[in-house]
C-alpha positions as CSV (number, residue, x, y, z in Angstrom):
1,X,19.1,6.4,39.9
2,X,16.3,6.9,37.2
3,X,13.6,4.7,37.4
4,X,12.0,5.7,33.8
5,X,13.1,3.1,31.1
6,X,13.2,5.6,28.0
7,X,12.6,4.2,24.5
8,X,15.5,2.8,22.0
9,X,15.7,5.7,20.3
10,X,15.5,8.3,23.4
11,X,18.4,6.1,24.6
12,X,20.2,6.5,21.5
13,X,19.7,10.3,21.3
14,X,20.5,11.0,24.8
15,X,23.7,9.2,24.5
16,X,24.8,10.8,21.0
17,X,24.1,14.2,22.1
18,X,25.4,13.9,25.8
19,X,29.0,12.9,24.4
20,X,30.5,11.0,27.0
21,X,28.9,13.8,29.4
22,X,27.2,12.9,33.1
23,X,23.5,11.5,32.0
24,X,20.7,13.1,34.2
25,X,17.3,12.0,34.3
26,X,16.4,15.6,33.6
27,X,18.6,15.7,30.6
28,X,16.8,12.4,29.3
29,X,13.2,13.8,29.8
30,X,14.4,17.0,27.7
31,X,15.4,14.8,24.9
32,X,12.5,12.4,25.0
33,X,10.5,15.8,25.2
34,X,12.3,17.3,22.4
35,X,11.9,13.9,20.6
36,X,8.2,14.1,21.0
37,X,7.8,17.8,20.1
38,X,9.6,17.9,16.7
39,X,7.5,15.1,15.4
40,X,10.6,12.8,15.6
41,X,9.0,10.0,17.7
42,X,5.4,9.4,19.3
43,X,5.0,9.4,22.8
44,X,5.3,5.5,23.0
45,X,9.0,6.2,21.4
46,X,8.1,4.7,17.9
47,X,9.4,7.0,15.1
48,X,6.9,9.0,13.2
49,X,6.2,8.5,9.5
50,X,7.7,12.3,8.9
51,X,11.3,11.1,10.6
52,X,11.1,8.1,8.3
53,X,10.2,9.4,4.9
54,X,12.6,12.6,6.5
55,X,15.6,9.9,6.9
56,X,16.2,11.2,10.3
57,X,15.6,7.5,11.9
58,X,15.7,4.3,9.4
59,X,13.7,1.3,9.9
60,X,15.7,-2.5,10.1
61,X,14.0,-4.6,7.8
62,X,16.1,-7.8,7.2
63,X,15.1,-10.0,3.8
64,X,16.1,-13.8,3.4
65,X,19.1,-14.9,1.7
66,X,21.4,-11.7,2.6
67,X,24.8,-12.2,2.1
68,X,27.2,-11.8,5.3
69,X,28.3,-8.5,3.7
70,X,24.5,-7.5,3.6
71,X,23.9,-8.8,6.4
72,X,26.8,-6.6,8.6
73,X,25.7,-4.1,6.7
74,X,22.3,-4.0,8.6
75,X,24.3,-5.2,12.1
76,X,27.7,-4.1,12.1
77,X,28.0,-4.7,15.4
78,X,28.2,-8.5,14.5
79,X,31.6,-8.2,12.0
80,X,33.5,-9.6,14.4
81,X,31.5,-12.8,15.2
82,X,31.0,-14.1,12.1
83,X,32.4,-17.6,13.6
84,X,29.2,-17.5,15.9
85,X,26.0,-17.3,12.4
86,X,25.2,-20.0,10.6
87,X,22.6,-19.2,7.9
88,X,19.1,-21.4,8.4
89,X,15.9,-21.0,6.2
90,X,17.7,-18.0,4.3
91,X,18.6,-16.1,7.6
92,X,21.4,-15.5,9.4
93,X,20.8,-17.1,13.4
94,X,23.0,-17.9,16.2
95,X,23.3,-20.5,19.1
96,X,21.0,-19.9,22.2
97,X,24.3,-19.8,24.2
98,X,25.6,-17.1,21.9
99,X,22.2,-15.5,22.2
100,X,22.1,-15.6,26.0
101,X,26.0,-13.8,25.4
102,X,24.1,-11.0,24.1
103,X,21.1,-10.8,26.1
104,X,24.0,-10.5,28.9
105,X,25.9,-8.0,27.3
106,X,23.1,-5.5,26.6
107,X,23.0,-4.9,30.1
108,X,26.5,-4.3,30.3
109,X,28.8,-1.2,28.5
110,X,30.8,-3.5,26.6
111,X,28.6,-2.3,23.7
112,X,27.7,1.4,22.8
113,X,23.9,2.8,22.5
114,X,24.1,1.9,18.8
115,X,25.2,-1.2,19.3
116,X,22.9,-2.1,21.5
117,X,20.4,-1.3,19.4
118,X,21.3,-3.1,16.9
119,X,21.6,-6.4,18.9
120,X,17.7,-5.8,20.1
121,X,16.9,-5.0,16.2
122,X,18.0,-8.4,15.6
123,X,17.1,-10.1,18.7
124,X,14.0,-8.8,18.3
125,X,12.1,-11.4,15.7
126,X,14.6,-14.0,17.2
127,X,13.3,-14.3,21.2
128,X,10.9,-16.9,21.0
């Protein structure tokens, strides 16, 4: 089992490219190598300003007062749970037991790499 806990977007990339394939921890170093080498992240896994302004990785920024379209938009992982938002202080927030739901699930496969990261994007402002 591989002890190293790679970046989001190592994570991401390893799982795109493998394509349902056996994940090594080999074949993740390569990538997180490769990652690091073409200037598409920094060593600490944050993307580089090229990748942004390149388009190759996009940054979540959520503004108040989004619309649930706008908002799924962002996090379409979350189309399906609309019955679980409520929108507070112009943003869109959930239970702590719905919150705990997903804290759970992200350790589970019930959501891809992609979802996942979208769930931490959101979570991530949200885990006080």
């Amino acid at each position: 089992m591989n002890s190293i806990i790679y970046p989001p977007l190592v994570e991401q990339a390893v799982t795109e490219l493998a394509a349902g394939e056996p994940i090594t921890a080999a074949y993740q170093a390569q990538v997180y190598r490769a990652l690091v080498k073409d200037q598409i992240i920094d060593e600490f896994g944050n993307p580089t300003q090229q990748a942004l302004q390149q388009g190759w990785v996009t940054e979540v920024v959520e503004k108040s007062d989004l619309t649930w379209r706008e908002f799924i938009e962002l996090y379409p992982v979350f189309g399906n749970f609309a019955q679980d938002f409520k929108k507070f202080d112009g943003f869109w927030k959930v239970t702590l037991e719905f919150k705990n739901f997903l804290i759970h699930e992200l350790k589970g496969a019930a959501f891809t790499e992609i979802e996942k990261q979208q769930i931490q994007d959101f979570l991530g402002g949200r885990l006080e």
